[in-house]
C-alpha positions in Angstrom: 27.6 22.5 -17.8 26.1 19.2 -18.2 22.5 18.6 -17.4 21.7 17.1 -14.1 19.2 14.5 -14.6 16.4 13.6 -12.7 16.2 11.0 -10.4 13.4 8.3 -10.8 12.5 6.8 -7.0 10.7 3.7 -7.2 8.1 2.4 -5.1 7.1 -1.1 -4.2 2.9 -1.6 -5.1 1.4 -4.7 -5.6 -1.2 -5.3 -8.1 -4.6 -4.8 -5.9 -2.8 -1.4 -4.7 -1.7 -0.5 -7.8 -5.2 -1.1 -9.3 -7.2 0.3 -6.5 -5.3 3.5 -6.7 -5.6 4.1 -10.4 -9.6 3.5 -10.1 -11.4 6.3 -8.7 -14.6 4.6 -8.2 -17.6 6.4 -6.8 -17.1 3.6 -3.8 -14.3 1.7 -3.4 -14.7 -1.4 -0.9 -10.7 -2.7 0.0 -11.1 -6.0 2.0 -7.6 -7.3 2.5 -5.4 -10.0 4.5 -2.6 -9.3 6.9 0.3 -7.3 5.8 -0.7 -6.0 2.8 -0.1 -2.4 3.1 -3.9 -1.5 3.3 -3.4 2.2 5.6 0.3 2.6 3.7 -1.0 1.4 0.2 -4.5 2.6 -0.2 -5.4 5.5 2.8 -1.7 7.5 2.3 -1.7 7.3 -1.6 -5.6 8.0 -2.2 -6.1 10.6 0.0 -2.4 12.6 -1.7 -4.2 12.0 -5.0 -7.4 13.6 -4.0 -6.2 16.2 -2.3 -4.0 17.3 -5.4 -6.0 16.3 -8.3 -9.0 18.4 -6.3 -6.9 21.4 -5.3 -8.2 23.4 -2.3 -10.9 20.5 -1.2 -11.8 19.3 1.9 -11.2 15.3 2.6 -11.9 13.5 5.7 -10.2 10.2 6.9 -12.1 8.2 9.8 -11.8 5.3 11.5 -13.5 3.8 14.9 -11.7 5.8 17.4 -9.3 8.6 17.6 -6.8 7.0 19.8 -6.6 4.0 17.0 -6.7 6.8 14.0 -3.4 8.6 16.2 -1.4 5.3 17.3 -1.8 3.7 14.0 -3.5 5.1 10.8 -2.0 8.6 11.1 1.4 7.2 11.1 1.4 5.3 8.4 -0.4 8.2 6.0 2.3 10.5 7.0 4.9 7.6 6.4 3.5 6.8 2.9 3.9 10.0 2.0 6.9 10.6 3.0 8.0 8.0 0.9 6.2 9.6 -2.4 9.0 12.4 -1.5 6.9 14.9 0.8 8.1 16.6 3.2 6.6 18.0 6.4 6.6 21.7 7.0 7.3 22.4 3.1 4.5 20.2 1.0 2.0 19.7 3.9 1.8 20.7 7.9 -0.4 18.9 10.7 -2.9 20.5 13.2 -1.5 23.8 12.7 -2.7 26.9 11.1 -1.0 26.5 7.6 1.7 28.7 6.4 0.8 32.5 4.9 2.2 31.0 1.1 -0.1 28.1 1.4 -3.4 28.1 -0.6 -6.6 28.8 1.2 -9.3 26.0 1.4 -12.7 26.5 -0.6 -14.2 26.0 2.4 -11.9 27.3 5.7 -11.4 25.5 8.5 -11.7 27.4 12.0 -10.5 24.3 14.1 -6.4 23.0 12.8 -6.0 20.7 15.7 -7.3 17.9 13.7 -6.5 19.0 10.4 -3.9 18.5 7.5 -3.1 21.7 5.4 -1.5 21.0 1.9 0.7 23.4 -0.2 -1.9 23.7 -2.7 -5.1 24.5 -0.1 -6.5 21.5 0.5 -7.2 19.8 3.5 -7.4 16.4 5.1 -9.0 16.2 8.2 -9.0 13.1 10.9 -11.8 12.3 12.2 -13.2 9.3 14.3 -17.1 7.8 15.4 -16.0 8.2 19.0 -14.3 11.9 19.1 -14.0 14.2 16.9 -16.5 13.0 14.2 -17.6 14.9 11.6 -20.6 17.2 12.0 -24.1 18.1 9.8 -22.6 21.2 8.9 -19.4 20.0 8.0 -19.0 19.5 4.2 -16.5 17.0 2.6 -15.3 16.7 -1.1 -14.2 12.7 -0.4 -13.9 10.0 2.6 -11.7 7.1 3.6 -12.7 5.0 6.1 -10.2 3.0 8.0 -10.5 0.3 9.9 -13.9 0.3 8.2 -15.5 -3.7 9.7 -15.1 -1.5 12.9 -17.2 1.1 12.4 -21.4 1.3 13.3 -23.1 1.0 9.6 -25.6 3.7 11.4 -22.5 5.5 12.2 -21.1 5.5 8.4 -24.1 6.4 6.9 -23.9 9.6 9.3 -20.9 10.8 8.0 -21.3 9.7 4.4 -24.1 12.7 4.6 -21.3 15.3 4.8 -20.1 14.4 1.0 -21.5 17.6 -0.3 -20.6 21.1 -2.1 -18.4 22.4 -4.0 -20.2 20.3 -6.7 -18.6 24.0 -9.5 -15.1 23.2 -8.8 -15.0 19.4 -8.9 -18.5 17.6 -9.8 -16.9 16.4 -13.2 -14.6 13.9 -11.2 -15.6 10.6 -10.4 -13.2 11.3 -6.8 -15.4 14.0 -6.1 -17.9 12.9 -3.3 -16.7 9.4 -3.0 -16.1 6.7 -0.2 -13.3 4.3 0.5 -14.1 1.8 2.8 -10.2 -0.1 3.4 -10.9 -3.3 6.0 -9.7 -6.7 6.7 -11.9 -9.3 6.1 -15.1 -9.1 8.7 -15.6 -11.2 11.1 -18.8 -11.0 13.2 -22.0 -11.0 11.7 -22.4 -7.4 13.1 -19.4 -6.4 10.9 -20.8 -8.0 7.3 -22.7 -4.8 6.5 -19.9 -4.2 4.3 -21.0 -7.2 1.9 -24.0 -5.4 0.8 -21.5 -3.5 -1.8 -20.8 -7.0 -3.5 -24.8 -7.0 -4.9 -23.5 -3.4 -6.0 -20.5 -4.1 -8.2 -21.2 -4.9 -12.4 -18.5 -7.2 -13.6 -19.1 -6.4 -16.9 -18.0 -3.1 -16.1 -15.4 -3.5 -13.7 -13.5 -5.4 -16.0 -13.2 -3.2 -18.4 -12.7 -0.3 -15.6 -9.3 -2.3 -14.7 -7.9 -3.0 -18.3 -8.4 0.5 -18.7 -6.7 1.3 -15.5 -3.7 -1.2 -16.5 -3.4 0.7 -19.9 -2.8 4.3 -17.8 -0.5 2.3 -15.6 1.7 1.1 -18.4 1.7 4.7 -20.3 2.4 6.4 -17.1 5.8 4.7 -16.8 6.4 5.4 -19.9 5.7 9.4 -19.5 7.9 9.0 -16.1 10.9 6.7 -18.1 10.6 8.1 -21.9 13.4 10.7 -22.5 12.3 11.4 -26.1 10.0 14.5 -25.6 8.2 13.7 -29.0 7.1 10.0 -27.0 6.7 11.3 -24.1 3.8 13.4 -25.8 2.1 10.5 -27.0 2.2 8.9 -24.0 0.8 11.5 -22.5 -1.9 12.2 -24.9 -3.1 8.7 -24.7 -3.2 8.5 -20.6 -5.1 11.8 -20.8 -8.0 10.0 -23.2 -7.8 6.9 -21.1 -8.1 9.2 -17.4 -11.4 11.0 -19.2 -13.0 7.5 -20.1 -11.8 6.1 -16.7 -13.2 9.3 -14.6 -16.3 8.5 -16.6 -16.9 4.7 -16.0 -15.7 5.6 -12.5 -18.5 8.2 -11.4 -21.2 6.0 -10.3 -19.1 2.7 -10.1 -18.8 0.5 -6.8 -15.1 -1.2 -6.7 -15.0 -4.0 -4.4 -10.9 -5.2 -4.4 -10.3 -8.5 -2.6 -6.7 -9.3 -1.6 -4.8 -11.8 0.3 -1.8 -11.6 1.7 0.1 -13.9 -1.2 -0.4 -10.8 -3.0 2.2 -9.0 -1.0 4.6 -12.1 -0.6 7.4 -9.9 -2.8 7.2 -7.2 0.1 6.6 -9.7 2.8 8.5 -12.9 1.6 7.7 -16.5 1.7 9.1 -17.8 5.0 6.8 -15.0 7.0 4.0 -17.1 5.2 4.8 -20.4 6.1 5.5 -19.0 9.8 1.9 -17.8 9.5 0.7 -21.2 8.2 2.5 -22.7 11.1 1.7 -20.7 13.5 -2.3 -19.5 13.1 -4.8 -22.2 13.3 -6.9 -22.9 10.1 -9.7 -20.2 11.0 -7.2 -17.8 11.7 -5.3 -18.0 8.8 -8.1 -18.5 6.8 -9.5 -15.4 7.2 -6.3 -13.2 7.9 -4.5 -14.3 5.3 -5.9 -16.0 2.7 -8.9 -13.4 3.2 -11.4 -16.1 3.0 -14.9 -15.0 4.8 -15.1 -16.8 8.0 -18.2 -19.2 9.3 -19.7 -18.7 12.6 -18.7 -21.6 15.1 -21.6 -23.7 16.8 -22.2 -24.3 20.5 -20.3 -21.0 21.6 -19.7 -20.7 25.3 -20.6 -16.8 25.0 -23.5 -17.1 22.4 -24.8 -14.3 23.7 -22.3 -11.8 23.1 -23.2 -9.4 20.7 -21.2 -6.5 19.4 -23.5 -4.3 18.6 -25.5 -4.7 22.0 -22.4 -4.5 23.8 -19.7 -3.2 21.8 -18.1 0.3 22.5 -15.3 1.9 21.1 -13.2 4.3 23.4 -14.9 7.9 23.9 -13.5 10.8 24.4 -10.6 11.5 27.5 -10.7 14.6 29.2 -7.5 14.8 28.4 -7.8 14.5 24.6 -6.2 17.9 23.6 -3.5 17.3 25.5 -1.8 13.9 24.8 0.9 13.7 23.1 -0.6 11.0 20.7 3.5 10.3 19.7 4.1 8.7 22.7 3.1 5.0 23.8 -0.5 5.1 24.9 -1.3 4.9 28.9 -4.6 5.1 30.4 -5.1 8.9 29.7 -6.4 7.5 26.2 -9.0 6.5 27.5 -12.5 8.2 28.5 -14.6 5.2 30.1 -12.5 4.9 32.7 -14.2 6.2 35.8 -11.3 7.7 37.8 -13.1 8.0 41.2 -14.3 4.2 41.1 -11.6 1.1 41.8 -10.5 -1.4 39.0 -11.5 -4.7 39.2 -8.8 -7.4 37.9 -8.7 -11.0 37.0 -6.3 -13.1 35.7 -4.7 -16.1 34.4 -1.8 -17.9 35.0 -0.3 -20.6 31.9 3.0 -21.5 31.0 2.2 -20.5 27.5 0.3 -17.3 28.3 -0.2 -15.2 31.0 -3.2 -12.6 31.0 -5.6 -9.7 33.1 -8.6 -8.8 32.8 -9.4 -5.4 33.6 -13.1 -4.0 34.3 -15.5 -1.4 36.0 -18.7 -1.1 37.9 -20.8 2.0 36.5 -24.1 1.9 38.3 -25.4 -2.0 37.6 -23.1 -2.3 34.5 -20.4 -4.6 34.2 -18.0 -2.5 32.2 -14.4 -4.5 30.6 -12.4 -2.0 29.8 -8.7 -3.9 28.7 -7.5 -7.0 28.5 -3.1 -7.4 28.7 -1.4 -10.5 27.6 2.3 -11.8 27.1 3.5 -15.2 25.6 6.0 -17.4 27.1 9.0 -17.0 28.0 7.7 -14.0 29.4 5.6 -14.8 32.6 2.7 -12.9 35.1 5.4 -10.4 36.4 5.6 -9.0 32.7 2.4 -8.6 32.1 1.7 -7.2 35.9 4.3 -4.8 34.3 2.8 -3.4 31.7 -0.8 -3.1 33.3 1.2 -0.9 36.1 2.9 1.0 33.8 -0.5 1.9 31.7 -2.5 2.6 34.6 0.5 5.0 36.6 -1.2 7.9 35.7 -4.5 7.0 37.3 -5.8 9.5 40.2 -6.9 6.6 42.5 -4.5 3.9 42.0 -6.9 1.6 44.0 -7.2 -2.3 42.4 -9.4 -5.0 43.7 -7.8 -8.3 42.8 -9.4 -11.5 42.6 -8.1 -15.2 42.7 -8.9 -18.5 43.0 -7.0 -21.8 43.9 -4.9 -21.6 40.5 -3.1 -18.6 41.8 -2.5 -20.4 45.8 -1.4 -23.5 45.0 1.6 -24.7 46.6 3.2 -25.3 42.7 1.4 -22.4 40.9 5.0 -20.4 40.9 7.5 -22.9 40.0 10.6 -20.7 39.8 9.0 -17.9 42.5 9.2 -18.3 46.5 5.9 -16.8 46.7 2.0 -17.5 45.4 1.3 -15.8 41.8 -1.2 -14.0 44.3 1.2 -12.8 47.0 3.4 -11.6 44.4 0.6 -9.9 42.6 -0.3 -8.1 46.0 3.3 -7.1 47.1 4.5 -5.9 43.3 1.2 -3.8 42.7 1.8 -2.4 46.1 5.2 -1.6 45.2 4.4 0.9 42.4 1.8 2.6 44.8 -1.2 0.6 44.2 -4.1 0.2 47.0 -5.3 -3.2 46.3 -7.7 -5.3 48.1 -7.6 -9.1 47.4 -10.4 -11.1 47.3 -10.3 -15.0 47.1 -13.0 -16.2 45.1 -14.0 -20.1 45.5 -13.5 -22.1 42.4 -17.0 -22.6 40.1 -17.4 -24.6 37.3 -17.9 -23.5 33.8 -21.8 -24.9 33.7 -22.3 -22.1 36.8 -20.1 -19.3 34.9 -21.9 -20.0 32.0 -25.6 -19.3 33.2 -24.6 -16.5 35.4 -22.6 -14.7 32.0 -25.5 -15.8 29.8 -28.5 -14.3 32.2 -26.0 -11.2 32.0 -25.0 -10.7 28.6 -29.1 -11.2 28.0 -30.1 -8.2 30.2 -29.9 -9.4 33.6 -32.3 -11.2 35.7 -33.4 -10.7 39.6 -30.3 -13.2 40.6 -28.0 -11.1 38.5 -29.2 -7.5 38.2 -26.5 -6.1 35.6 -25.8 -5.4 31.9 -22.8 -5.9 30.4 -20.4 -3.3 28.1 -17.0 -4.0 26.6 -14.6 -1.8 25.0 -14.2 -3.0 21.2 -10.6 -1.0 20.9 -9.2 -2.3 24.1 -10.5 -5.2 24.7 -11.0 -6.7 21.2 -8.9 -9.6 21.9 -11.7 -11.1 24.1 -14.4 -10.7 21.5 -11.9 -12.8 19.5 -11.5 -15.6 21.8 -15.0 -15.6 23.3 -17.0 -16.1 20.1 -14.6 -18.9 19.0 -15.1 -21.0 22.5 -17.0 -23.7 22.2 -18.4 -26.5 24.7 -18.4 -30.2 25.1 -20.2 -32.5 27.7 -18.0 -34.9 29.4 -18.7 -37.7 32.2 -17.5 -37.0 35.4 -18.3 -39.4 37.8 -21.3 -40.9 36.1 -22.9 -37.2 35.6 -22.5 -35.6 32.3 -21.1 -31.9 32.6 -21.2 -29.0 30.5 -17.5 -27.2 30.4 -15.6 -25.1 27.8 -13.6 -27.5 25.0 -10.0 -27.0 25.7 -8.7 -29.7 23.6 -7.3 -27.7 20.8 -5.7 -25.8 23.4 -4.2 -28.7 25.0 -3.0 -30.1 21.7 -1.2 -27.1 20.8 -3.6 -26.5 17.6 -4.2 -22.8 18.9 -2.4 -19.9 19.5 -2.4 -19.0 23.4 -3.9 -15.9 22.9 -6.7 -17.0 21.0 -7.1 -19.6 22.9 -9.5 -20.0 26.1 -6.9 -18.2 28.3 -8.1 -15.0 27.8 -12.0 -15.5 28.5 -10.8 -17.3 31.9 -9.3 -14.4 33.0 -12.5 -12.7 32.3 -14.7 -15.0 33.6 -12.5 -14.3 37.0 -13.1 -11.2 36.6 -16.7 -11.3 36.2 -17.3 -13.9 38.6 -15.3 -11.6 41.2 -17.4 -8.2 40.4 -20.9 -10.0 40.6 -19.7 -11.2 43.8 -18.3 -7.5 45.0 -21.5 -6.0 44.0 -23.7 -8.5 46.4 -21.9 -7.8 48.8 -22.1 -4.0 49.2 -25.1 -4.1 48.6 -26.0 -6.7 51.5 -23.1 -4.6 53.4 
């Protein structure tokens, strides 16, 4: 009988993944640019490594919020290793008490519904700063941090405390108690905590940490190619002396990787570049893509929005143990919605874009909670759509609407019989919504700017009310708002303060990062100020 031979599978890395993967730094900082592979490349191949190369360990992988970590990160772990040739149910099993043949953990693990059980006994568990986070008792042998500009530096250093024991089995590996931080590029000042690591890193040394980590790369291949068992042996001999200097350069070493997204063109090929370059303005791309760190712009409309005064990311639903976080995500996700308590919408109506703004009254706080949008061709029935269809599940399906002129005018639906805001009323009321519509009369941006600002800075006796926005959901109008800028402009002989809308107009931004958002918002706003005074006078 002739000898079945094995089967190489080969699998697509570039270089930064390849490198990052082979260097088991004490912390490894990943900053990279759109579309290259950071969850699939780094999280799902890391945390396989540490779990087998630390046998019977306890790992942790965390990002900002649950929902995220179960609509995103979690799929894309499972799907990287899947494609190293796991397979569920025999090799690893998820939130489930693990098999009877399986290993036991070093340290056992009394709740499964958040954990990973491998073959060999150890464990991954998921874990997020808004639900399910790690506690002082818990004790971890490594941590990856998704998402990681997202995450509260406070909130970090928290969980970084829980990188203890077990210091017999594995405290001669440089993996053992380590942190990988995998981002895109910051953004906000709030989020460039993460550069403190730079003033960490010692070139001197990480150069010669990465031609050692080339070397095992190249003698690896070999051991998986060679067929010559005498070769094979001496490839093998010289990764294993390579791995011990490497573990050892590696155990108090800070990796910083910096990638952009050229260095994934062979997976994502050139003309997606060139649409990107065509399509992103120069900021965007900038930062996205070539991974360049962003500058501030100057005279913002919303200067006084500040994530970390009014940031939140989604708590905890009381329906958390029951979603199934395989399906689409609705409303149940999330927790700061107050079900007993109407939403309050604004929106905006564009040929290019059409958008909502969804938010909350708790007590004097002005609470956004989600913001929808869809591009042209698709129009404000689609996006109506989709804010039904994530909202159905509510208890209280009661909406207060508000609209100015822009949604009455005689031409403001061009292909509809009706208003944009007697359509809005009759198709919400359709899918069993109670909506009350309120007509707001138009202001002008200098008046929506002082009565935001005196918000966003605590309130003041005309406008008694703080402001909170949720950094998950509505993340999009961060975006927009701390890129809008403002011009002066004669009108009639008086100078005027408004929002600059010429890129807009000359096509030099994308819609959705354009000012269209944070008008639907300011609508919104406007409208709830205006609902509040009037109960209260009521």
């Amino acid at each position: 009988m002739k000898q079945q031979l094995k089967t190489l599978k080969y699998i697509y890395y570039h270089a930064a993944q390849i490198l990052t993967n082979l260097i088991c730094a004490a912390i490894s900082l990943n900053i990279w640019g759109r579309g290259t592979g950071k969850t699939y490349g780094v999280t799902s191949p890391k945390s396989y490594y540490f779990a087998i190369t630390m046998p019977r360990s306890v790992g942790a992988i965390g990002c900002p919020s649950y929902q995220h970590m179960m609509e995103h990160i979690f799929p894309q772990v499972v799907k990287g290793w899947e494609t190293m040739g796991l397979v569920e149910g025999k090799d690893f099993v998820c939130f489930e008490k693990p098999p009877a043949h399986f290993d036991r953990p070093h340290i056992r693990q009394k709740d499964y519904k958040r954990c990973i059980h491998f073959r060999n006994g150890s464990v991954v568990k998921l874990f997020s700063f808004n639900y399910n986070s790690l506690s002082n008792g818990d004790s971890i042998d490594w941590m990856i941090i998704d998402e990681a500009r997202l995450c509260k530096e406070e909130k970090v250093s928290a969980a970084i405390k829980c990188l203890r024991g077990n210091e017999e089995h594995f405290g001669h590996l440089s993996q053992h108690k380590s942190i990988t931080f995998v981002t895109d590029m910051p953004s906000t000042p709030s989020e460039f905590w993460l550069f403190k690591f730079f003033a960490q890193e010692k070139t001197d040394t990480k150069a010669k940490v990465e031609e050692l980590a080339e070397i095992k790369g190249y003698l690896d291949t070999q051991i998986a190619t060679t067929k010559n068992k005498a070769e094979k042996k001496i490839y093998i001999d010289q990764s294993l002396l390579i791995n011990e200097e490497l573990n050892t350069l590696c155990t108090e070493l800070t990796y910083v990787s910096l990638a952009d997204s050229l260095e994934n063109i062979y997976a994502l090929g050139y003309n997606t570049i060139k649409q990107w370059l065509r399509s992103d303005e120069k900021p965007i791309f900038d930062t996205s893509v070539l991974n360049k760190i962003p500058k501030m712009v100057a005279n913002c409309f919303y200067p006084d929005l500040d994530k970390d005064k009014h940031g939140y990311i989604t708590p905890e639903s009381d329906y958390s143990d029951v979603i199934d976080y395989r399906e689409e995500r609705d409303c149940r996700w999330d927790g700061d919605i107050d079900e007993d308590q109407p939403l309050f919408i604004g929106m905006d109506y564009n040929s290019d874009i059409s958008c909502i703004s969804v938010g909350q009254l708790k007590g004097n706080q002005i609470t956004l909670l989600k913001v929808f949008w869809v591009l042209a061709p698709l129009k404000r029935a689609d996006v109506l759509r989709d804010f039904m269809n994530y909202y159905s599940f509510l208890k209280h399906m009661e909406i207060i609407y508000f609209y100015d002129n822009t949604a009455v005018a005689t031409d403001a639906d061009k292909n509809e019989e009706e208003t944009y805001a007697a359509n809005t009323v009759n198709e919400l009321e359709e899918e069993g919504f109670k909506v009350t519509p309120i007509y707001l009369v138009q202001t002008d941006h200098e008046f929506r700017y002082n009565m935001i600002a005196a918000v966003l800075t605590g309130g003041t006796l005309q406008y008694p009310f703080t402001f909170a926005y949720n950094m998950e959901n509505a993340g999009q109008f961060e975006y927009c708002a701390t890129r809008v800028q403002t011009q002066l402009i004669n009108k009639n002989g008086r100078m005027k303060f408004e929002k600059d809308k010429r890129q807009e107009k000359a096509r030099k931004v994308r819609p959705e990062n354009s000012v269209h958002i944070t008008e639907a918002f300011d609508t919104m706003f406007n409208g709830m100020i205006k609902y509040a005074e009037s109960t209260v006078s009521a």
